[in-house]
C-alpha positions as CSV (number, residue, x, y, z in Angstrom):
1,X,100.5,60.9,110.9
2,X,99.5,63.5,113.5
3,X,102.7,64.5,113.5
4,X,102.9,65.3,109.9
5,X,99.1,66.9,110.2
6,X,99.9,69.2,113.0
7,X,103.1,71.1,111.8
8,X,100.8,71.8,108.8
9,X,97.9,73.1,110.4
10,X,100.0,75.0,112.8
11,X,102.3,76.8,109.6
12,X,98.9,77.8,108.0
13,X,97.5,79.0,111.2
14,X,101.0,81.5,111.3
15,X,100.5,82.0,107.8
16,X,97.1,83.3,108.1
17,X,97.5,85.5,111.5
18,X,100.9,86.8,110.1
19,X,99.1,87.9,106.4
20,X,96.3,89.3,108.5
21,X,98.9,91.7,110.1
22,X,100.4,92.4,107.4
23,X,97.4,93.6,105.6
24,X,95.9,95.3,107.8
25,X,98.7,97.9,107.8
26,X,96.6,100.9,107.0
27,X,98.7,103.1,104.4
28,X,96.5,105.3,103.2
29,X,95.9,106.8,106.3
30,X,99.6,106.3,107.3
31,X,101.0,108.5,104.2
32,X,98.1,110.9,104.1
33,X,98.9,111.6,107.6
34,X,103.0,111.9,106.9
35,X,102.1,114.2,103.9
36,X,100.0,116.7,106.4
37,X,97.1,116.5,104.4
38,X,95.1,115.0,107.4
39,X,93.3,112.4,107.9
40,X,91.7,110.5,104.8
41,X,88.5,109.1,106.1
42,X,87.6,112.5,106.8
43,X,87.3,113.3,103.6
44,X,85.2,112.4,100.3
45,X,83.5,108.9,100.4
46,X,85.8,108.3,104.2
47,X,87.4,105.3,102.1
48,X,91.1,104.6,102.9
49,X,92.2,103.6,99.2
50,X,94.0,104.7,96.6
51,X,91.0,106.5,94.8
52,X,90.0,108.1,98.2
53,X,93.4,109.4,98.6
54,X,92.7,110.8,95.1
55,X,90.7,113.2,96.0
56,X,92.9,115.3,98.4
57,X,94.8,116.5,95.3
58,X,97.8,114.5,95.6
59,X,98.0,112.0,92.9
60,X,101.8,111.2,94.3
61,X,100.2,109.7,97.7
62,X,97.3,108.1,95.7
63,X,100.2,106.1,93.5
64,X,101.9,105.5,96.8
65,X,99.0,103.7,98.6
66,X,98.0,102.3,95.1
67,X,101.4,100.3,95.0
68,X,101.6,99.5,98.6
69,X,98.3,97.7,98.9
70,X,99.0,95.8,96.3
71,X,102.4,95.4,97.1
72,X,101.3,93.9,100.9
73,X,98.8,91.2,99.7
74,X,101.5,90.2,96.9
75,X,103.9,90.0,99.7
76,X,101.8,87.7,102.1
77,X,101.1,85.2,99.3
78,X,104.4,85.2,98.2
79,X,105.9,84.4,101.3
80,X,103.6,82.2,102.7
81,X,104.0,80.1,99.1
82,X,107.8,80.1,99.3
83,X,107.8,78.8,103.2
84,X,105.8,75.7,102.1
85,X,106.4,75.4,98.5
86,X,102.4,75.4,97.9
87,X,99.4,77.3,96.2
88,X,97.0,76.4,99.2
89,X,99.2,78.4,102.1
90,X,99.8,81.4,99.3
91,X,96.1,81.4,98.9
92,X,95.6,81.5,103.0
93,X,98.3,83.9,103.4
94,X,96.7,86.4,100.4
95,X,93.4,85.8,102.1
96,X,94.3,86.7,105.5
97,X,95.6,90.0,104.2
98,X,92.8,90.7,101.9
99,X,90.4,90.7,105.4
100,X,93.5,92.5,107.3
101,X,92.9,95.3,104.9
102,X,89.2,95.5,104.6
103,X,89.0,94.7,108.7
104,X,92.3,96.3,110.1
105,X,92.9,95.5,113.8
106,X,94.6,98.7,113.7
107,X,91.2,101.6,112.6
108,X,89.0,99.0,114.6
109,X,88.0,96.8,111.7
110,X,86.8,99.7,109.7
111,X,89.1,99.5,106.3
112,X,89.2,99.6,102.5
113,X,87.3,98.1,99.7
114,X,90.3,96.3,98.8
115,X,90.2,96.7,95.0
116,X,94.4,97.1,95.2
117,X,94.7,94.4,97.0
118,X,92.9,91.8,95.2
119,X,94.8,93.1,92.2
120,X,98.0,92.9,93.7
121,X,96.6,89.2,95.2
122,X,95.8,88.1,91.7
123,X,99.2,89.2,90.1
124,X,100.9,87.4,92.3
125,X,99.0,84.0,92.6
126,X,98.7,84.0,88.8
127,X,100.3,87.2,86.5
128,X,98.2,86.4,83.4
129,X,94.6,86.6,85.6
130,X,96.0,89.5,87.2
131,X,96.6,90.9,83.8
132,X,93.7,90.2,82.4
133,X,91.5,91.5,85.6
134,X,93.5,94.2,85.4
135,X,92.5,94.7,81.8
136,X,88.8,94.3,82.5
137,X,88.9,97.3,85.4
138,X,91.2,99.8,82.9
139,X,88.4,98.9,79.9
140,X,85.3,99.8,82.4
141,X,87.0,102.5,84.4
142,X,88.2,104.6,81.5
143,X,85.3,103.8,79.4
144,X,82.8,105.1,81.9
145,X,84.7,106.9,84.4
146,X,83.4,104.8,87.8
147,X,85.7,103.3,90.0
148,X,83.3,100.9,91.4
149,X,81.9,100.1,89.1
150,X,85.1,99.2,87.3
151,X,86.4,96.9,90.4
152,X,82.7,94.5,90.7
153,X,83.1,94.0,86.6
154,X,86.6,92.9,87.3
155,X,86.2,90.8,90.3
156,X,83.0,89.0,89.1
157,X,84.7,88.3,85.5
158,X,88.1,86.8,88.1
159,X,86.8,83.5,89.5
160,X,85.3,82.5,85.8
161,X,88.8,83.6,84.1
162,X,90.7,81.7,86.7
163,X,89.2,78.5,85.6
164,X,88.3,79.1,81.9
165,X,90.3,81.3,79.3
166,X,93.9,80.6,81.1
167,X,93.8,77.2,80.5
168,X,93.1,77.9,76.2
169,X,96.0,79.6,76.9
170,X,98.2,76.2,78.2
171,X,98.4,78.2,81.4
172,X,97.4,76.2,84.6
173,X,94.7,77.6,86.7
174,X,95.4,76.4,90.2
175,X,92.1,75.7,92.6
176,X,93.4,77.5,95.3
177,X,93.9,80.5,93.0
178,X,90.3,79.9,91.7
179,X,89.0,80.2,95.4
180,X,90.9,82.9,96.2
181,X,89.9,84.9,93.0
182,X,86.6,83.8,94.2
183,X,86.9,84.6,97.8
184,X,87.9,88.3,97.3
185,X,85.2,88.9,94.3
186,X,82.3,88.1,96.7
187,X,84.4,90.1,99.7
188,X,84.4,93.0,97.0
189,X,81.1,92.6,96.7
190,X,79.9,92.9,100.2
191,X,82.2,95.7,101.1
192,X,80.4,97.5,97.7
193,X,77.0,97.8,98.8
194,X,76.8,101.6,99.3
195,X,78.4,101.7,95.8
196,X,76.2,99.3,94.4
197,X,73.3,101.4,95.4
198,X,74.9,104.9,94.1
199,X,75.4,103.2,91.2
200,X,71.7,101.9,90.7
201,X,70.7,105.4,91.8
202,X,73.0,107.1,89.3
203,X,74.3,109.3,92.3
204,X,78.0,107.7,91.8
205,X,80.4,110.2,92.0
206,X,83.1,109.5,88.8
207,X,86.6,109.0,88.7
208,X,88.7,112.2,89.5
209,X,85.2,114.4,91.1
210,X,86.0,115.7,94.2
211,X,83.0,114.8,96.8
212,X,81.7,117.4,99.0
């Protein structure tokens, strides 16, 4: 029996130091850099996202880090849930780069807000609650023009959609999925707080405004 226990522990162990590294690839600050437009946590809210990014002008390097944040959590789950066939290491994998981003090894565990990410997490544990969070965040961010705002609708309405609506739709929602959903949301959360109090004090600057 331990020798069935420990190859497991020891895969998921890789699988969570080798998403962790993986997420914590910083590329907003890598292409913003390339591009000679400097150095993005210098400028407007310091953030290294995609809407951050936004704000130097170039909506071509805000796409860019848009897709590749998403694109590295989506790659550590997916790869993590190939090598052992299961939802539980996909989950840990996902995880681990969901903190690589928003605690990068790399900028000194001082990184994103990981709003990409967990979308590009939840798309590729589960497409339909990806779509559907996805959804959520277009309705409230085009509706009333706040980012932020936008991204702590979306990721408190995740958890409850991965457990709920999916399965009135004969779609399985997968517990590790659920926890993950759930495990991001609240990360989302913490990482929000300055937002959260921008937002209360109406001093949120909207989607597209350039910040002093």
């Amino acid at each position: 029996m331990q020798d069935l226990v420990a190859p497991a522990i020891g895969g998921l162990a890789f699988v969570a130091v080798a998403g962790y590294l993986l997420g914590s690839i910083p590329f907003g600050v890598l292409i913003t850099r390339a591009a000679g437009t400097g150095d993005v946590r210098n400028i407007g809210s310091g953030n290294i996202g995609a809407t951050n990014v936004l704000r130097t002008g170039r909506k071509d390097l805000a796409l860019a880090t848009l897709l590749l944040d998403a694109g590295k959590g989506a790659v550590a789950l997916l790869l993590a849930r190939w090598l052992f066939n299961s939802d539980l290491a996909g989950a840990i994998g996902g995880g681990a780069a969901f903190l690589g981003h928003l605690f990068p090894i790399w900028l000194k565990f001082k990184g994103g807000k990981g709003v990409a990410t967990f979308y590009g997490l939840l798309l590729a544990a589960h497409w339909p609650l990806g779509l559907l969070a996805a959804a959520i965040w277009l309705l409230v961010a085009f509706g009333l023009r706040y980012s932020s705002l936008a991204a702590l609708v979306s990721a408190a309405c995740a958890p409850v959609l991965a457990v709920l609506p999916l399965e009135m739709l004969g779609l399985p929602a997968p517990n590790p999925v659920a926890a993950l959903a759930l495990f991001t949301a609240v990360l989302i959360y913490i990482r929000h707080h300055e937002n959260i109090g921008r937002l209360l004090k109406g001093l949120e600057p909207r989607i597209g405004a350039k910040k002093a």
